[in-house]
Backbone bond lengths (Angstrom), bond angles and torsions (degrees), N, CA, C in turn:
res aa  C-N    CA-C-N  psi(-1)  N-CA   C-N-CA  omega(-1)  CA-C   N-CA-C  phi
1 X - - - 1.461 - - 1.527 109.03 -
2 X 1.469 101.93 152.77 1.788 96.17 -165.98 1.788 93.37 -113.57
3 X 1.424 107.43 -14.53 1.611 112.38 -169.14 1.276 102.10 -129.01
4 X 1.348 117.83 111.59 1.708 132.01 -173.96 1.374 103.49 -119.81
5 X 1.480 124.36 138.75 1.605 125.66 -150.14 2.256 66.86 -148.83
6 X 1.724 97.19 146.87 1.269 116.28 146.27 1.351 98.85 173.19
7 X 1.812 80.90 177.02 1.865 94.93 -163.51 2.004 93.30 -73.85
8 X 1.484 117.61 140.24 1.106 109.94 169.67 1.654 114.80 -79.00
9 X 1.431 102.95 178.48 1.724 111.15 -178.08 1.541 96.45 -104.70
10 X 1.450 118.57 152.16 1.097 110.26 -177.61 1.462 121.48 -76.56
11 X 1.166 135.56 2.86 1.501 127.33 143.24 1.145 108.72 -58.62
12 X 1.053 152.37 -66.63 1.771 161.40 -162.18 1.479 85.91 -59.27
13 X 1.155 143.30 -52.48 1.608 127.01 179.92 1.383 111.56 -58.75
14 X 1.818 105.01 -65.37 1.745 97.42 161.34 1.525 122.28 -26.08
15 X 1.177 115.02 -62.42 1.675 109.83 -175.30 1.493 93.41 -59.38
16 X 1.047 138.52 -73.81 1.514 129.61 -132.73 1.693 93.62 -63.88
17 X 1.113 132.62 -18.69 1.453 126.06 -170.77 1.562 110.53 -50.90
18 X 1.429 107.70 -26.87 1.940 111.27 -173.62 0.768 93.29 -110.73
19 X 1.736 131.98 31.93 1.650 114.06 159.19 1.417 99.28 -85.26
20 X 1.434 130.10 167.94 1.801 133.18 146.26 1.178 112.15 -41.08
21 X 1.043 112.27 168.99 1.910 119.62 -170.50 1.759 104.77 -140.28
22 X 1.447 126.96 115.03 0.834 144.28 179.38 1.546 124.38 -82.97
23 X 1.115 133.39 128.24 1.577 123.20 177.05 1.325 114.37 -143.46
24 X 1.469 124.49 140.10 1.303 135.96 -162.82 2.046 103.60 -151.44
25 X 0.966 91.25 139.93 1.578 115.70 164.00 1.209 122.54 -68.62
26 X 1.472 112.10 155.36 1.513 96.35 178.98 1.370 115.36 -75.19
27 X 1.399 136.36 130.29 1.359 146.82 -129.00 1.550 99.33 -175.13
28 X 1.561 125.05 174.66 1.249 134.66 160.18 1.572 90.44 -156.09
29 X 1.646 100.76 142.63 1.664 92.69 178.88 1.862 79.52 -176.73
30 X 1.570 96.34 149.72 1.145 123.54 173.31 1.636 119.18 -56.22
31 X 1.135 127.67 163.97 1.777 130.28 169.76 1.423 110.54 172.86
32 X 1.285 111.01 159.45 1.660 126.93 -177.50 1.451 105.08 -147.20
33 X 1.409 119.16 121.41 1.281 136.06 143.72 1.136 150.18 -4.11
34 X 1.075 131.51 18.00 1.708 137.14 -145.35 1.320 111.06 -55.67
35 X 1.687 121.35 -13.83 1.712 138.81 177.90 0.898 84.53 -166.64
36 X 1.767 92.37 152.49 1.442 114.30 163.91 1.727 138.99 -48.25
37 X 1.204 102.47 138.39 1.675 98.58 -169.76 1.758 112.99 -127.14
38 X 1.434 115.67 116.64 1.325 134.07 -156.00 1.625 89.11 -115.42
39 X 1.159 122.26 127.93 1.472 130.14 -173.30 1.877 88.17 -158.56
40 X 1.732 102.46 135.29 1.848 118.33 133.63 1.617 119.29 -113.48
41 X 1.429 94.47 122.26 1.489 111.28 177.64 1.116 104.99 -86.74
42 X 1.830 99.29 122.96 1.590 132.02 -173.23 1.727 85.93 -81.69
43 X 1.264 139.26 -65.74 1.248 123.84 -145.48 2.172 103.31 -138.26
44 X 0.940 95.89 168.23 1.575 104.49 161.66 2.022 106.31 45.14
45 X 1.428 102.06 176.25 1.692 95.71 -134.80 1.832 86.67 -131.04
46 X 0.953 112.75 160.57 1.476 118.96 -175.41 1.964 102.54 -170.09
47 X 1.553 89.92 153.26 1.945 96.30 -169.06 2.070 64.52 -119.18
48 X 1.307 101.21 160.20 1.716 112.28 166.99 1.722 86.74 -143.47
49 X 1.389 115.78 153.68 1.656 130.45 -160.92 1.408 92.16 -140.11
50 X 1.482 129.92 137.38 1.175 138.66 169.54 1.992 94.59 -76.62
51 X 1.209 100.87 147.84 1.294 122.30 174.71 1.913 93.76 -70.37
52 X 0.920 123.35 -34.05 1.634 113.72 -164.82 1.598 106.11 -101.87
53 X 1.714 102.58 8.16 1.980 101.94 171.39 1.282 112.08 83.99
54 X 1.696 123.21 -36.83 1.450 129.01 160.50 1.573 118.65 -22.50
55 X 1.159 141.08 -54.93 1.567 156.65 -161.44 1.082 106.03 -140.44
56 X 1.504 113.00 137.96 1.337 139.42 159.24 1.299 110.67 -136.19
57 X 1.413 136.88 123.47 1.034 142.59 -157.60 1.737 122.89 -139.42
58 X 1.206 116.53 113.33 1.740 90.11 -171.61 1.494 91.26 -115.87
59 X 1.507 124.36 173.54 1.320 139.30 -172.00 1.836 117.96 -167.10
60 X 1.388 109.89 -173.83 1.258 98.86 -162.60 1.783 114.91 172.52
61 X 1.306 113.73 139.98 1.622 115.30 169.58 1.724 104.17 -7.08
62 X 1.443 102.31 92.00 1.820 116.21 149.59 1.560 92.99 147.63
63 X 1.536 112.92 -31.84 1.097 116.55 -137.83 2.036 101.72 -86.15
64 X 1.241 113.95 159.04 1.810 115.42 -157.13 1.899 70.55 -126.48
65 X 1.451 109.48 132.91 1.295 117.85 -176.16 1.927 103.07 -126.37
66 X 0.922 99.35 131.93 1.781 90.38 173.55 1.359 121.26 -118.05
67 X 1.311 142.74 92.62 1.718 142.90 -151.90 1.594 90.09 -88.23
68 X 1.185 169.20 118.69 1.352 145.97 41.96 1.672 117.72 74.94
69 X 1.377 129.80 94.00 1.312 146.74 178.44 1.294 96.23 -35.84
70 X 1.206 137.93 147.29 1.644 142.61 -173.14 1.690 110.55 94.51
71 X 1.043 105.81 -36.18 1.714 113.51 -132.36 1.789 90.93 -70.16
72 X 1.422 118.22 122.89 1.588 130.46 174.42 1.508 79.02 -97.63
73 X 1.889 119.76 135.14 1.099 124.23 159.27 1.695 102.84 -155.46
74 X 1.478 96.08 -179.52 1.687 102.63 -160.81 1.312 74.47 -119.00
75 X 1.735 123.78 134.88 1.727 130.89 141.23 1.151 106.16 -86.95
76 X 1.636 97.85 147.55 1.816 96.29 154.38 1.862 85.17 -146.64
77 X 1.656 82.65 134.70 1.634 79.96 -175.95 1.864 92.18 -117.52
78 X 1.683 92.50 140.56 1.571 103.00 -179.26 1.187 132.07 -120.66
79 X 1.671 89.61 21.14 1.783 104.18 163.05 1.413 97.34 -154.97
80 X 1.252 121.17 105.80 1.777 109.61 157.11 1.414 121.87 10.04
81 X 1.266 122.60 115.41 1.400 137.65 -171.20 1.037 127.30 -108.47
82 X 1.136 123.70 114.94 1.832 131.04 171.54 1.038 128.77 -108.87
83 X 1.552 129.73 106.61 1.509 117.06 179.67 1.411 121.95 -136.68
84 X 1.368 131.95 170.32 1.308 128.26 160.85 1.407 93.31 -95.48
85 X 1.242 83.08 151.97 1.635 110.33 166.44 1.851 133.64 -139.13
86 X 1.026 111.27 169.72 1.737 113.46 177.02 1.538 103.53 -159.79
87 X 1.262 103.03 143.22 1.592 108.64 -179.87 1.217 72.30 -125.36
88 X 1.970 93.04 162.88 1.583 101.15 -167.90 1.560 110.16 114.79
């Protein structure tokens, strides 16, 4: 699997608090991975689609998402999105 979704532990929230914080509209738009990308979404809901049909994945406010270096995928986010994040 290139897109791994779970509930985080509350240390892993502690950490993610000093990550950057990302925000997007509801939108759908293409992207690829160049490193790994570790994000918990504070707010609003998004499905992400592997470019190769393999995975479809949706997620949302609580949820700690991990995208996978390689990964060509399609977002479509369907509630305004807020997250921390870390590549790396």
């Amino acid at each position: 699997m290139k897109i791994t979704v779970t509930k985080p532990t509350k240390s892993e929230i502690e950490d993610a608090k000093s990550w950057p914080v990302w925000e997007k509209e509801v939108s759908e738009f293409d992207w690829e991975y160049a490193e790994k990308e570790t994000c918990l979404i504070l707010d609003g809901e998004a499905t992400v689609a592997s470019k190769d049909g393999a995975e479809m994945v949706a997620f949302g406010a609580g949820d700690m998402v991990i995208f996978e270096e390689g990964l060509a995928c399609t977002w479509k986010i369907t509630k305004p999105i807020k997250k921390h994040y870390r590549f790396g």
